[in-house]
N, C-alpha and C positions, 0 to 999 in steps of 0.2 A: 778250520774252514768248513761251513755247511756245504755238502753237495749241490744249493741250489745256484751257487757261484758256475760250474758248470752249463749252466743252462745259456750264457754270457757270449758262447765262442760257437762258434762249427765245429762239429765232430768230429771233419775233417780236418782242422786245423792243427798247425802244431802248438799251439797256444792252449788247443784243449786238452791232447796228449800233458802237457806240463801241469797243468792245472790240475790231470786226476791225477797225476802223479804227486804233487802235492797234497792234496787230497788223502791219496791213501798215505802217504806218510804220517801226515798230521793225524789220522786216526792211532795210531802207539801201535803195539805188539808185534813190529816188524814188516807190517804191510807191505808188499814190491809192487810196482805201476803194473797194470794188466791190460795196456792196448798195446794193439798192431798199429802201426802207420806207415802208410806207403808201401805196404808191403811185406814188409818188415814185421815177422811173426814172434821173435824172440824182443819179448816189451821194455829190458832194458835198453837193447839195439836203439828199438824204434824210439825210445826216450830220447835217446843219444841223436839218433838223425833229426825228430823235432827240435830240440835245442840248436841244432845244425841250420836246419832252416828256418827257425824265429830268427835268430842271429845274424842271417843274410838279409832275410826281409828288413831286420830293425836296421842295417847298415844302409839298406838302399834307400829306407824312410827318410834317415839321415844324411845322406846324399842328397837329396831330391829337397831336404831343407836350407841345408846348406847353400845351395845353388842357388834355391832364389832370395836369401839371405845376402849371398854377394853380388844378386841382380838387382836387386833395391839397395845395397849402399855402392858407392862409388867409390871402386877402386881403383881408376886413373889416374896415377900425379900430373897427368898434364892436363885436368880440369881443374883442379883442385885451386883454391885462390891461397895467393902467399900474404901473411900479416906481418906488419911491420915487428920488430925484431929489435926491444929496445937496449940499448947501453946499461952497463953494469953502473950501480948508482954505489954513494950516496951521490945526490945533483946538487949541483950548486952554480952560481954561475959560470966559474971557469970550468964545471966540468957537468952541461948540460945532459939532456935526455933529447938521445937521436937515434934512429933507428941505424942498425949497425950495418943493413943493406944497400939501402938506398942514402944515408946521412940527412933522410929529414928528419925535422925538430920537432918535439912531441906535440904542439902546440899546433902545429899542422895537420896533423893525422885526422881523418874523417873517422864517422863513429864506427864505422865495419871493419878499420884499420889494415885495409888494402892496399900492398907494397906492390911499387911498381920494379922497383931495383931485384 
């Protein structure tokens, strides 16, 4: 990872703490992350609490996706339209194709195949 990757986040962020932590990792010979965050003077701490609060943040992103993921589809069964719901085949004549709800005959059935039963 180039150090220029850093330039990407807020200083303040915990995203950037992680990132120069990575950072010095990826350089070899042992490197340990060397910021403060929040406070937090001892820089594995403060790693430990960025990762803490990326973590919250990424849950709440995902909360906040979620929600309006179930606010655009519709999760009421009681709007929801019922389809008709055919007979086990093979068909033949003594043993037609009728829906198993309502008992109409397949030949009825409109093309949205909208059960009223």
């Amino acid at each position: 990872m180039k150090k220029e990757i850093l330039k990407r986040f807020d200083p303040q962020s915990p995203e950037y703490v992680i990132a120069h932590a990575v950072y010095k990792q990826g350089r070899g010979r042992g490197r340990r992350p060397s910021l403060s965050y929040k406070g937090e003077k001892n820089p594995q701490k403060a790693l430990l609490l960025a990762l803490t609060d990326s973590m919250q943040n990424h849950e709440e992103r995902m909360a906040e996706i979620v929600l309006a993921v179930e606010a655009q589809n519709d999760r009421n069964p009681s709007t929801w339209k019922k389809i008709h719901k055919p007979s086990l085949g093979p068909y033949s004549e003594a043993n037609p194709c009728v829906c198993l709800d309502c008992g109409q005959p397949r030949e009825e059935w409109d093309e949205e195949r909208i059960c009223n039963g």
